[in-house]
C-alpha positions in Angstrom: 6.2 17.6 -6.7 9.2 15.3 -7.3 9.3 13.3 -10.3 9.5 10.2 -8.2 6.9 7.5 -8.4 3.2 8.2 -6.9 2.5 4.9 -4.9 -1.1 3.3 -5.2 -2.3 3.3 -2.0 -5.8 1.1 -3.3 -6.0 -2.5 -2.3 -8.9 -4.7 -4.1 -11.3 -5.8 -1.2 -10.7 -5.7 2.6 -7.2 -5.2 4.2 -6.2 -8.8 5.4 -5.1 -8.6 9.1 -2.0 -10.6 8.1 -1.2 -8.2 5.5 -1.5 -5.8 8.6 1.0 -7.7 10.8 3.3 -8.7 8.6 3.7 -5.0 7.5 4.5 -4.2 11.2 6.9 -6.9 11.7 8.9 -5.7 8.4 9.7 -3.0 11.0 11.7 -4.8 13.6 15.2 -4.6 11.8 14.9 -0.7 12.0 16.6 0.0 14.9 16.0 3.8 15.0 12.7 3.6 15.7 11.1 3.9 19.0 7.2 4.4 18.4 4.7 3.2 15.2 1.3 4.4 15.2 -1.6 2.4 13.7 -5.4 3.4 12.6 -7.4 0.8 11.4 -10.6 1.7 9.3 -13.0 -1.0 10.3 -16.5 -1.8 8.8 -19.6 -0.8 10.8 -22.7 -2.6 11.4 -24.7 1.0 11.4 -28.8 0.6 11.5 -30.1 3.5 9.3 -33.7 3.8 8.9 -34.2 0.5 10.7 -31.8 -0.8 7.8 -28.6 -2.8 9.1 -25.3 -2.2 6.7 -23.8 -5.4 5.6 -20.6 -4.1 3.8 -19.6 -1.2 1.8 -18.6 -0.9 -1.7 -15.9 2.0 -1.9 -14.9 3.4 -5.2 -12.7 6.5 -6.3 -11.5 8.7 -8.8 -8.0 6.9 -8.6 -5.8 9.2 -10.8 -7.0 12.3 -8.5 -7.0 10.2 -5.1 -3.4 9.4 -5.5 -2.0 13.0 -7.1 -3.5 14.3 -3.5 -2.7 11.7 -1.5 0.8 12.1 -3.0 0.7 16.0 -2.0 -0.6 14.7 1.8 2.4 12.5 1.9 4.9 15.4 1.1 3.1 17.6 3.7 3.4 15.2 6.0 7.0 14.1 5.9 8.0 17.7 6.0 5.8 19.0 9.2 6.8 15.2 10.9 10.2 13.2 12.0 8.9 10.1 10.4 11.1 7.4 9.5 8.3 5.1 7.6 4.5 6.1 6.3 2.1 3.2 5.0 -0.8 4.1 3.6 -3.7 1.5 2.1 -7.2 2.1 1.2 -10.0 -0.4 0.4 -11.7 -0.6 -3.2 -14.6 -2.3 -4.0 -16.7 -4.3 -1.1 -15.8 -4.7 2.4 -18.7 -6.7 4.7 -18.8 -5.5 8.2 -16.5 -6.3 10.3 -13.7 -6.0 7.9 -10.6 -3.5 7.8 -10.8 -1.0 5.0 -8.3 1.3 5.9 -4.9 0.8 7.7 -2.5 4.0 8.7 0.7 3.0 9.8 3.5 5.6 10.6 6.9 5.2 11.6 9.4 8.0 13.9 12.1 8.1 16.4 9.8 8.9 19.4 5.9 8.2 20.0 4.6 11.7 19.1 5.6 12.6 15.7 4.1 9.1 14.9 1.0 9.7 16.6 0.1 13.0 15.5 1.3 11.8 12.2 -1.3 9.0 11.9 -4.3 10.7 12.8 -3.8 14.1 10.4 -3.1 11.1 7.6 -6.4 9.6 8.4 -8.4 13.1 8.6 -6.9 14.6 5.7 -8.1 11.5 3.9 -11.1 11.5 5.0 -11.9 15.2 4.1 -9.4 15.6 1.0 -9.4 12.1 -1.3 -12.1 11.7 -4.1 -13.2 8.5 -2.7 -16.9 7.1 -2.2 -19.0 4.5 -0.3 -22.3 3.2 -1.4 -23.9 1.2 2.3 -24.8 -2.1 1.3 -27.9 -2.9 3.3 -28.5 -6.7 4.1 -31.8 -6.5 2.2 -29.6 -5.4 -0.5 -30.7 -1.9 -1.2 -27.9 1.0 -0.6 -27.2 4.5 -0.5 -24.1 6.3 -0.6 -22.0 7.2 2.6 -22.0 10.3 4.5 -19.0 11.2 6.8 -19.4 12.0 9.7 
């Protein structure tokens, strides 16, 4: 690793979609690229056990989280053209129907971006110490298995 700066990729609460848009439009000006790739993590309304999820409260081991998602990074600008890689992750509770993770990658053509984008979002899913306890809407919870 580099000694540059590991960015935080955590963001207190749900990812506002104008956060999202304005965060594409920054891109405009950059005239060498010809394709962005988005994933958007969105909330689900899953019934378990005849329970209905009303949000879920994500936490993490941050100091970990971001030394690995640091190392994905790296990996991922070496195996990809990319010109730009945003990364941002939900902390605490997101309610249904709310983004809670938002991918955004950046290249010369459509393909590096694409394939780009969705080995971010699996890596993350399977590699990054981070949790999420289902908030029922009777208010119980249990913690999250991916799937």
């Amino acid at each position: 690793m580099s000694d540059r700066k590991v960015k935080d990729i955590f963001i207190n609460g749900k990812i506002d979609p104008m956060f999202i848009g304005e965060s594409i439009a920054k891109h405009s000006d950059k005239k060498n690229i010809g394709g962005h790739s988005l994933f958007l993590g969105q909330v689900r309304n899953d019934e378990i056990d005849g329970k209905m999820v009303a949000a879920i409260d994500y936490t993490t081991y941050k100091e970990l989280a971001l030394t690995q998602m640091d190392q994905i990074r790296e990996d991922i600008f070496k195996k990809y053209p990319l010109s730009c890689m945003h990364i941002y992750h939900s902390l605490g509770t997101v309610k249904v129907g709310e983004i809670c993770l938002f991918v955004f990658t950046s290249s010369i053509r459509r393909k590096p971006a694409i394939e780009a984008c969705s080995e971010i979002v699996e890596r993350i899913k399977a590699e990054l110490p981070i949790w999420g306890k289902e908030i029922f809407e009777d208010e119980t919870h249990q913690w999250k298995e991916n799937s």
